[in-house]
N, C-alpha and C positions, 0 to 999 in steps of 0.2 A: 688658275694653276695650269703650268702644261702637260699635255700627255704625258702619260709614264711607257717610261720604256717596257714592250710584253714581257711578263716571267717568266723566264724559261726551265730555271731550277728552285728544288724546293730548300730553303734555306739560304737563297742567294740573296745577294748586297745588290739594289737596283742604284743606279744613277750615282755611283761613288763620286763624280767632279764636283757635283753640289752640295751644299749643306741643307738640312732637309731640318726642316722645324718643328713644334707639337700644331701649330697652325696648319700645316701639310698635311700630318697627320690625320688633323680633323676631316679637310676633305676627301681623303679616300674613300674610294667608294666600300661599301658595306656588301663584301663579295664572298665573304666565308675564310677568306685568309687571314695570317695572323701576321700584324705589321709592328714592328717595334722601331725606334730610334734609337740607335747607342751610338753616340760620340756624334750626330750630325748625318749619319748615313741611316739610310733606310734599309732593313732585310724583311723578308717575310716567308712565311711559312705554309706550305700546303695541307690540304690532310695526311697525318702521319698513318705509318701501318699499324697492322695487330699488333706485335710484341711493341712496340713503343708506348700504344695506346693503354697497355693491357698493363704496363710499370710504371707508366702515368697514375693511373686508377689503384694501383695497389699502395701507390707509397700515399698519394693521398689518402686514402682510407682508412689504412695501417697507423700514418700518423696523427689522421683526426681524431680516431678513435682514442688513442692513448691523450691527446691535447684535450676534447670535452671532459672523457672521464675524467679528470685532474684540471677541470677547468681553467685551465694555461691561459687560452684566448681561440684562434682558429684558424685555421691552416683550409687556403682557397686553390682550388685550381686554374690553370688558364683558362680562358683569357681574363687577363684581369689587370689594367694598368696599375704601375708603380713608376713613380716619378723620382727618379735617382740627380738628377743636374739638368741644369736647364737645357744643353744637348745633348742629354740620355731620358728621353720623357715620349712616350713608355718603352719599359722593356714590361713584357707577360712571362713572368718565368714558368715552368711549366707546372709547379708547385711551388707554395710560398705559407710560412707563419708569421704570423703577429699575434705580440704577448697582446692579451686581453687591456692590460694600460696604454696601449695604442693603437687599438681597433679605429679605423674611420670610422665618423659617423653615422646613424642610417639613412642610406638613398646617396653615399660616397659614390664618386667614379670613380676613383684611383686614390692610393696609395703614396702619400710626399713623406720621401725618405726612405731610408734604407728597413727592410723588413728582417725579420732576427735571424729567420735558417732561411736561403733559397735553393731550390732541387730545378735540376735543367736533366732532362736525360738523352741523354747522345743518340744522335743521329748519323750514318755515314756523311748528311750533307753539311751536319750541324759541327763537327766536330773540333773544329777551328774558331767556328764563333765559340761554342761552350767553353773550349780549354782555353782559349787566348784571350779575344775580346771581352767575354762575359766575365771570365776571371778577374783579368785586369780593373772592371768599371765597378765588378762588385766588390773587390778589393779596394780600393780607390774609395770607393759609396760608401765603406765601412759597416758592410753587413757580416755578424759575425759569423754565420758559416755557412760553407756553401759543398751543396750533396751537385758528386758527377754519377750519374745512374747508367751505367752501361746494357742495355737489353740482348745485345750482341752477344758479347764474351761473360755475360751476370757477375757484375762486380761493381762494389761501389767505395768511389772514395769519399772520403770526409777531411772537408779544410777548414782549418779555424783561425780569425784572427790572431796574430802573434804580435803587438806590436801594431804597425800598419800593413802587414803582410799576412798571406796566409802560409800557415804552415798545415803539412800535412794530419791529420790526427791517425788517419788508418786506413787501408783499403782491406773490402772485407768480401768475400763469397761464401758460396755453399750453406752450412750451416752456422756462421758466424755469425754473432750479435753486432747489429751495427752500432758503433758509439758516437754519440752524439754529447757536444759539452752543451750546449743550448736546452735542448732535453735529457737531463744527462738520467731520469729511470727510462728511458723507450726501450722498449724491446722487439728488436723489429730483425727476423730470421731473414739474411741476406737474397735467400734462393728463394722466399716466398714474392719477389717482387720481379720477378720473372715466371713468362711462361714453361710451363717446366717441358724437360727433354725426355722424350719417351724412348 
């Protein structure tokens, strides 16, 4: 395989002329970044910061909790392949559930098919892939819903298949319950999934 072009930004599209494969994939090297494929292109991701890191960590937590207690199935953080189309293999969403009747098996790599809620939380670099690209494939992939987690401005929206589209369900802040039709008892206080403003 040949050199890759250096990265320069974190969440940028390397080598957009070519179509990049899950075999390409394979050989990257094992450098600490996070490489996904969607549609044929490669992007990849650095370490992100505190506040990202820190709504990462809380919606996982928040949601696992409520998914074991009620024994749903379980809800993994990145990195963790899911294989949406043969030129979308993998995306790592940054949060991801599976009902317990489609758990991979144990010692899976990845994930074939669409997962039931997927959570990506925005990045200043990310923003474009999350709202447009990721939209679009997980829409497309027919995962029913899909969490935008803002760390920035604390707010989160909620999209649910409509059909073959996503419609909006809500955007929620502050003290607001986030609703969720996928897990529709969750109770998860908006402003607990950011670091709070002192």
């Amino acid at each position: 395989m040949q050199q890759h072009t250096p990265i320069l930004a974190w969440g940028e599209a390397l080598d957009q002329q070519r179509v990049w494969t899950y075999q390409d994939y394979l050989a990257l090297p094992e450098d600490g970044h996070r490489y996904e494929i969607i549609e044929g292109v490669l992007h990849v991701d650095y370490a992100p910061d505190y506040e990202y890191q820190f709504t990462v960590a809380e919606t996982q937590r928040q949601m696992a909790n409520h998914v074991v207690e009620h024994r749903l199935g379980r809800v993994l953080p990145a990195p963790f392949e899911v294989h949406l189309a043969e030129a979308t293999r993998p995306v790592q969403p940054d949060v991801l559930f599976i009902r317990t009747e489609r758990l991979p098996a144990p010692g899976a790599k990845f994930l074939s098919g669409a997962p039931d809620l997927i959570v990506e939380v925005i990045s200043p670099t990310s923003i474009r892939r999350d709202r447009n690209i990721k939209f679009a494939v997980y829409e497309q992939a027919g995962v029913p819903e899909y969490w935008l987690v803002d760390p920035k401005y604390h707010f989160v929206e909620v999209y649910t298949l409509s059909g073959r589209e996503y419609a909006l369900l809500g955007q929620f802040d502050g003290d607001d319950l986030i609703r969720s039709n996928v897990l529709p008892n969750l109770r998860i206080v908006a402003r607990t999934l950011f670091v709070p403003v002192e």
